[in-house]
N, C-alpha and C positions, 0 to 999 in steps of 0.2 A: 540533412541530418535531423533526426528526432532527438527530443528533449522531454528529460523526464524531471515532475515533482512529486514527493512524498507527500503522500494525504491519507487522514483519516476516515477511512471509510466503516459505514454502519449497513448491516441486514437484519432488520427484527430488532433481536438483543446483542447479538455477534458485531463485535467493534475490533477492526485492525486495524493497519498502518501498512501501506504500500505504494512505491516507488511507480506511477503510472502514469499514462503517455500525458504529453502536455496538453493534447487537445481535450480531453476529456477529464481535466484536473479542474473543474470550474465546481463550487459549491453548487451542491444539489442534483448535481449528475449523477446519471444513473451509469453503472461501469461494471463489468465482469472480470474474473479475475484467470487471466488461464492457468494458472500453478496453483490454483485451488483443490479444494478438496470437493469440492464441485463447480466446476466453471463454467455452469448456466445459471447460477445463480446473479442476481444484479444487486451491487452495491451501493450506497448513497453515497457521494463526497460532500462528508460534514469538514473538513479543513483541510487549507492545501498551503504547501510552502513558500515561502519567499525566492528557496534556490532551485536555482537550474540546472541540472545535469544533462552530458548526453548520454545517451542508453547504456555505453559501457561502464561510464563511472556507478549508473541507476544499479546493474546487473551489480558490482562491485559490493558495494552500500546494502545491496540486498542480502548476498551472501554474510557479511559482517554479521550482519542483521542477527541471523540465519544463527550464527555460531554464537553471538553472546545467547540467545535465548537456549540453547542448548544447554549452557553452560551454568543456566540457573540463574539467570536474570528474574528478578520479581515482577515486572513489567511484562515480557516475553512479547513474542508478535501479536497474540491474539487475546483476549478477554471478554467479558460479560460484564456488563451492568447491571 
């Protein structure tokens, strides 16, 4: 079974937050995203969580995600520094 942790990932200036595989959840990994808006691009992991999911709960948690930012959350998935 894979297991997934939400991390903070950085490209450039572009800083999100995404639920991604636990092997490559370690600070300062470099990681791609396939549900991006381009998924050759490689991300940093500047922080990764304490929990653990497996892939379904991750899929789940994402969708949420997905819908509060929708819905005009100030925060939203994705930002600039």
């Amino acid at each position: 079974m894979k297991f997934y942790r939400q991390c903070t990932l950085r490209h450039k200036h572009s800083v999100t937050v995404a639920w991604i595989e636990e092997r490559g959840a370690r600070l300062g990994c470099q990681v791609t995203l396939e549900d991006s808006e381009d998924p050759s691009l490689f991300w940093t992991v500047e922080t990764v969580s304490r929990q653990r999911v497996s892939q379904t709960e991750a899929q789940e948690k994402a969708r949420e995600s997905v819908k509060f930012a929708r819905a005009g959350s100030l925060g939203g998935l994705r930002g600039n520094k």
